[in-house]
Residue, then its C-alpha position, 0 to 999 in steps of 0.5 A: x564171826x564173833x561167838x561166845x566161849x569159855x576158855x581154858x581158866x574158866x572164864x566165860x566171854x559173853x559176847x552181846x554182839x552175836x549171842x542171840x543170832x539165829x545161827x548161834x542159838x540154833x547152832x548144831x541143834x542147841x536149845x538157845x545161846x547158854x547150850x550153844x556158846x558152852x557146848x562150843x567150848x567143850x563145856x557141859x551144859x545143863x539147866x534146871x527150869x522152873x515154869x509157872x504164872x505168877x505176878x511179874x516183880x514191879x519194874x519188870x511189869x512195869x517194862x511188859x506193860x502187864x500192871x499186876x498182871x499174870x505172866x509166864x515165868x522161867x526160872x533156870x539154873x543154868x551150870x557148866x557140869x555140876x557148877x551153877x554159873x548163872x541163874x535167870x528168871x524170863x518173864x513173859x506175856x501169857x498171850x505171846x506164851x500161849x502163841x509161842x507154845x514156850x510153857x513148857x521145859x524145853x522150847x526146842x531148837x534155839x529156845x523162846x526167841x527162837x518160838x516167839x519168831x515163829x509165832x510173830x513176835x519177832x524181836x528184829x535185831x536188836x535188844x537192849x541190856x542194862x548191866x549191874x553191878x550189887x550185892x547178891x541176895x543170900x540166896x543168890x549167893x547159896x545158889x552161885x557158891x559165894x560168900x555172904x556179901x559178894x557182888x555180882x553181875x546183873x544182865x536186865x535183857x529186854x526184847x522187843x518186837x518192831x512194832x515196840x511191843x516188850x515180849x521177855x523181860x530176862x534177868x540174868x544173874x552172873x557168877x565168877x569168872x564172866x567177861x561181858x563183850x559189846x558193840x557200840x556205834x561210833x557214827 
């Protein structure tokens, strides 16, 4: 089985194929795929999350169907030891939430896609990622330790139920030193 690692120069394979799997998020009692696929190569991994409501950004509302309004935000620096290696921001509506219990800091074993199943909101077995490539903000690049002006990778992860319904809307924000692995049918 494919599984996501860092190896010995640093550089983070973020294999798309099998990172959001069950077995992978939950693996040996991990709080979702970041603790999972570090701590499998050794890695010490740590975030730092924010929770709070607020507004979710145009496209992102757009994409939850919210229009302006309030959702569960998460803002999360996520490290390997003391270097941030990505910052993500979830968004989500306060309905699935409040079902899921996901307000808090940790969400527990497998983190919130592993709540929202629970709750019902199920996001099958597939999810769809736009990738990106810009220039970071200043902040973004204070916060990632890069020079004004660096590019960096963006990772929009949409999830969704059966039904179509958008419950997360995540956006990743990459470092130095990532390699982005996929999958696509060929038939």
């Amino acid at each position: 089985m494919a599984s996501n690692r860092i190896d010995v120069t640093g550089v983070i394979l973020r294999d798309a194929r099998t990172r959001y799997t069950t077995d992978q998020r939950e693996e040996n009692g991990a709080r979702g795929a970041f603790d999972a696929e570090l701590r499998r190569s050794g890695r010490s991994p740590r975030t730092e999350v924010v929770v709070r409501r607020a507004a979710a950004p145009a496209d992102v509302a757009e994409l939850l169907g919210s229009d302006g309004d309030v959702v569960v935000v998460r803002a999360r620096e996520m490290f390997d030891g003391d270097r941030v290696i990505q910052l993500v921001t979830t968004y989500i509506p306060t309905d699935v939430a409040e079902a899921a219990g996901i307000e808090q800091v940790d969400t527990g074993v497998g983190g919130i896609i592993s709540r929202m199943k629970e709750a019902g909101y199920d996001q099958g077995d597939t999810a769809i990622e736009d990738i990106e490539l810009r220039t970071a903000t200043s902040e973004e690049s204070s916060r990632l330790g890069l020079p004004e002006g660096s590019e960096v990778l963006t990772i929009n992860h949409i999830g969704t139920t059966a039904d179509g319904r958008v419950v997360e809307v995540t956006q990743h924000v990459l470092g130095k030193s990532w390699k982005l692995r996929y999958a696509a049918p060929l038939a």
